[in-house]
C-alpha positions in Angstrom: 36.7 -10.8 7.0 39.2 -12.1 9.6 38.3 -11.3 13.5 41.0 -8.8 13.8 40.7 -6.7 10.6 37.0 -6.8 11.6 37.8 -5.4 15.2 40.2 -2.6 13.5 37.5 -1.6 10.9 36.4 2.4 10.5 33.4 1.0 11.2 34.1 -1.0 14.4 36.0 1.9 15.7 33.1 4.1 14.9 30.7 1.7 17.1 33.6 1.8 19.9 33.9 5.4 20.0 29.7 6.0 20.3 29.1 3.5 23.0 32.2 4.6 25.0 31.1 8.5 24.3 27.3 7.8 24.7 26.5 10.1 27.5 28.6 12.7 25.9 26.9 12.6 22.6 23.3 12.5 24.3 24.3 15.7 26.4 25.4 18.0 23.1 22.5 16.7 21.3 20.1 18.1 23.5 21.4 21.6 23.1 20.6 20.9 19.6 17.7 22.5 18.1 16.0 19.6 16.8 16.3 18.0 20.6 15.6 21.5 22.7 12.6 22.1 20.8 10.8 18.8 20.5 11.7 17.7 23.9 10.5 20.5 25.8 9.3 19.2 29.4 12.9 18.8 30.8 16.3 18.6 29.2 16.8 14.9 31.1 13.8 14.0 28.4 16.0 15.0 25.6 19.4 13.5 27.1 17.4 10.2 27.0 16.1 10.4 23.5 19.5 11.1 22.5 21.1 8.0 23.8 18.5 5.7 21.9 19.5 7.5 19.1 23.4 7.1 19.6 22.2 3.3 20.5 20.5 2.9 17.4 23.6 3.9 15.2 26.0 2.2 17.4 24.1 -1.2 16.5 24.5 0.1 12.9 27.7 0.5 12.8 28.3 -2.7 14.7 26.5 -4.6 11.8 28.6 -2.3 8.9 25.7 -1.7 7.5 26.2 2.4 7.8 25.1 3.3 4.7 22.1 1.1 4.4 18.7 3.0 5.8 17.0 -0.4 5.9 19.6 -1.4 8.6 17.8 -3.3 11.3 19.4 -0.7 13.6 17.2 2.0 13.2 13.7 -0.1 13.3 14.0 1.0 17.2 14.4 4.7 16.5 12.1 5.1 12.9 9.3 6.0 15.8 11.2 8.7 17.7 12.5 10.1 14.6 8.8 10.1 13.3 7.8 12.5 15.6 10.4 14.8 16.4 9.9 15.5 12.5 6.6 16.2 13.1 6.6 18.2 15.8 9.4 20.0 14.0 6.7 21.1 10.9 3.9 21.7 13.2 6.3 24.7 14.3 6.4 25.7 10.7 9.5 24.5 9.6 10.2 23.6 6.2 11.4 19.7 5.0 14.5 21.3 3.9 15.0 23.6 7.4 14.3 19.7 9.0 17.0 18.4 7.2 19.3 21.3 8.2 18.4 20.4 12.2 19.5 16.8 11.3 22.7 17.5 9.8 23.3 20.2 12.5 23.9 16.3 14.9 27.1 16.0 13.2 29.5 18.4 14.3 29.5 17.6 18.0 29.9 14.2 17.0 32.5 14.6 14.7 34.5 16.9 17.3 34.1 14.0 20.1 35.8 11.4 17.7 38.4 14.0 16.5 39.5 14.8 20.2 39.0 10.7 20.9 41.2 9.9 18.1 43.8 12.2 18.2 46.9 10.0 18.7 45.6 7.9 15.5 47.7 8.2 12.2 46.0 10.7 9.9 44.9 8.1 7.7 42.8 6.6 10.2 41.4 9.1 11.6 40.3 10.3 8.5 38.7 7.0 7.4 36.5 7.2 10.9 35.4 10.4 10.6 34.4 9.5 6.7 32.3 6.4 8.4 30.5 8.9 11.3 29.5 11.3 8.5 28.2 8.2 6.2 26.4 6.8 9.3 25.1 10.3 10.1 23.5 10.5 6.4 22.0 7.7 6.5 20.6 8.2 9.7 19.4 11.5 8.0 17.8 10.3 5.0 16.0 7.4 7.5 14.8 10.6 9.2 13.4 12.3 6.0 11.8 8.8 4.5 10.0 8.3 7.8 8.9 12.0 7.9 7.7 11.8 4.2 5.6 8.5 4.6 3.9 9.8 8.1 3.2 13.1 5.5 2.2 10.9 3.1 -0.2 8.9 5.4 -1.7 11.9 6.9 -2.8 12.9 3.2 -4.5 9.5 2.6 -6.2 9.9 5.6 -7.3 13.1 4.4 -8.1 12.2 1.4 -10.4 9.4 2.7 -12.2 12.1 4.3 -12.2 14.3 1.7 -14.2 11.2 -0.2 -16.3 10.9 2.6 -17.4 14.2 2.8 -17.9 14.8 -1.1 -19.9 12.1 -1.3 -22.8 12.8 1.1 -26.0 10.1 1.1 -29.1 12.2 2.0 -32.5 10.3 3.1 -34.7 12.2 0.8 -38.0 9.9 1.8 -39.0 6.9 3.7 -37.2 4.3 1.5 -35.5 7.1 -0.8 -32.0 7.8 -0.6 -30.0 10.1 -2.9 -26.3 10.6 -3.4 -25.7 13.9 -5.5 -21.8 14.1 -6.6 -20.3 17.4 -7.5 -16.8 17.8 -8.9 -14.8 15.3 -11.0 -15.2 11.3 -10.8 -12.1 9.2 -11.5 -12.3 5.6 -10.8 -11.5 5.5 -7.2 -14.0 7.9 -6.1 -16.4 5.8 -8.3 -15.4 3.0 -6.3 -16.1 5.0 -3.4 -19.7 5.8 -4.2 -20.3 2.4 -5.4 -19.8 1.3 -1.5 -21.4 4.6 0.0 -24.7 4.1 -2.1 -24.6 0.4 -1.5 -24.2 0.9 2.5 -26.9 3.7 2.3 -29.6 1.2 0.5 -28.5 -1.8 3.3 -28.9 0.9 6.1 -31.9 2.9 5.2 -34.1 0.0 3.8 -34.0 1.7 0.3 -36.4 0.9 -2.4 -35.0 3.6 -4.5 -31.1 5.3 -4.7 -31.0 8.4 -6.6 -27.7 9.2 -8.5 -27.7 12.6 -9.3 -24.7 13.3 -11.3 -26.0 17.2 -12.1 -22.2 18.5 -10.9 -20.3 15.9 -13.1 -18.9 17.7 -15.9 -17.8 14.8 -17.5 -17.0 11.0 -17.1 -14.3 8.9 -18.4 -15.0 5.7 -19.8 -14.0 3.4 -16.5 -15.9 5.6 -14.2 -19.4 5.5 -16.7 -18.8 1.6 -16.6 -18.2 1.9 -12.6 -21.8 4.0 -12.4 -23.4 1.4 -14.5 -22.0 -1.4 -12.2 -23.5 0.4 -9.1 -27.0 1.0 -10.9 -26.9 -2.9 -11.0 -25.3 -3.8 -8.1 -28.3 -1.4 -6.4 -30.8 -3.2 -8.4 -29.1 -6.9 -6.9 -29.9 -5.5 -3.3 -33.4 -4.7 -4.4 -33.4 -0.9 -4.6 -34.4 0.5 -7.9 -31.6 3.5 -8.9 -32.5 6.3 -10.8 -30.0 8.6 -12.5 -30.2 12.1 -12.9 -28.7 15.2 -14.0 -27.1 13.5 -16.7 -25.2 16.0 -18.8 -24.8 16.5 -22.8 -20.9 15.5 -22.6 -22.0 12.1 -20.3 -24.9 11.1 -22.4 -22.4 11.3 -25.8 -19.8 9.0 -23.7 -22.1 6.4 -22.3 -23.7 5.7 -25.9 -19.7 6.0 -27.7 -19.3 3.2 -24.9 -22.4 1.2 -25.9 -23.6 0.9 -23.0 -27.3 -0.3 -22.3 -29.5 2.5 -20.6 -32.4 0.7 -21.6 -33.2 -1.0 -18.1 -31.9 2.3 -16.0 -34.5 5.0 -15.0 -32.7 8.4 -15.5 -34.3 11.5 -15.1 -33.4 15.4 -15.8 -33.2 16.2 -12.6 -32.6 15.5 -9.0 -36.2 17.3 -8.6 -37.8 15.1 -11.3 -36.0 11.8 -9.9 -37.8 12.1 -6.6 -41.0 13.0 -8.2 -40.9 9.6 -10.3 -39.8 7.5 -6.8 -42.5 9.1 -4.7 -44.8 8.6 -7.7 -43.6 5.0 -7.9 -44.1 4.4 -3.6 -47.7 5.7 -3.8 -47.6 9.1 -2.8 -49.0 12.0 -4.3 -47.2 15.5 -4.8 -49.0 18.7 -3.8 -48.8 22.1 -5.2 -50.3 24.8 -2.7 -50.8 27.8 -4.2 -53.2 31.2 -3.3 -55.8 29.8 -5.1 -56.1 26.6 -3.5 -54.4 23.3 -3.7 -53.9 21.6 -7.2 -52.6 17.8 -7.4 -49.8 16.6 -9.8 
């Protein structure tokens, strides 16, 4: 594009009109919902967010790339944006109330480049204002992708812990370490006790794992293959792992599969699973009882 069809562009004119109007912009902005509320220790605090912001989209604008939310432009402001969202739904708003507070940044804009542009031909005026509200979507929707993948982030973290959590390893014994799962397995979570069984064997000096699979309703083919990997990989470390608990529905999948139980010690219970490993470590079980004691 020639030099001076590029310096007369909606676009150009756009970028001209928010750096000459940049402490303007920043002061309506912070009567703004979406800066008066996030911004909270002094209204100078907002003023100065705002100007990054107007920054930020003057850059944009300078590169005519206003409808593009990957424009390097708003790298600076993805951040700022990030949290004002947030704090925004902390206070309970919805992501559609959010987006309401967002688009609320356009009218004082707008009315700044009406007044600033009043002498243009209708034409032109029209094709600027067109430009700030494309630039102002976009700087929307970068707003609303940002807030969805810090959401988004916050529930794999969560869900991390959720893992963590449901898939508690409890020292049952000197050398005996159990992990009883409750709920449904899919692969990942498979994977997950894989690596929390494995950890607990390294950790506790394990000569036996207990997998007590008693809450598993039922398994899918990847996840019995992922349980028979951990038996062995236990096994490899030199812990013996014993299954229990293993129900009617999992016992008709893991022989459809073919799969060889013939080396893996499984057991009834979780009860009967630490009765065999004490059994196998040398130790004996006592019943007391009014009579007396009796040995098993």
């Amino acid at each position: 594009m020639p030099e001076h069809e590029a310096a007369g562009s909606p676009t150009h004119a756009v970028r001209d009109f928010l750096r000459r109007r940049r402490e303007q912009i920043a002061q309506r902005w912070a009567d703004e919902p979406l800066f008066r509320t996030v911004f909270t220790v002094s209204r100078d605090e907002a003023v100065e967010a705002g100007k990054v912001v107007v920054d930020a989209l003057a850059q944009v604008a300078d590169a005519q790339r206003v409808e593009d939310p990957d424009a390097a432009g708003f790298t600076g402001v993805r951040e700022q944006l990030a949290r004002m969202g947030a704090a925004r739904s902390r206070a309970g708003l919805s992501t559609t109330q959010v987006s309401s507070e967002l688009a609320a940044l356009l009218p004082p804009v707008e009315n700044l480049l009406v007044a600033d542009l009043e002498q243009e031909p209708p034409e032109r005026l029209r094709e600027c204002t067109t430009t700030l509200s494309v630039l102002l979507g976009t700087l929307r929707l970068v707003a609303m992708q940002t807030a969805l993948s810090e959401v988004q982030a916050l529930i794999d973290r969560q869900r991390l812990q959720l893992l963590e959590v449901a898939t508690p390893v409890i020292k049952l014994w000197d050398g005996i370490v159990a992990v009883p799962l409750i709920g449904t397995l899919d692969s990942a979570r498979s994977q997950g006790v894989m690596e929390t069984l494995l950890n607990a064997v390294v950790d506790q000096h394990a000569r036996f794992a207990i997998l007590d699979i008693t809450g598993v309703p039922t398994v899918d083919s990847l996840v019995a293959q992922h349980l028979m990997k951990t038996v062995a990989a236990a096994r490899l470390m030199g812990a013996e792992c014993v299954v229990s608990g293993i129900r009617p529905a999992i016992a008709q999948t893991i022989v459809h599969l073919g799969l060889d139980l013939g080396t893996v010690k499984t057991r009834a219970s979780l009860a009967d699973a630490l009765e065999y490993c004490l059994h196998e470590l040398g130790t004996n079980i006592v019943n007391t009882t009014p009579d007396g004691a009796g040995r098993r």
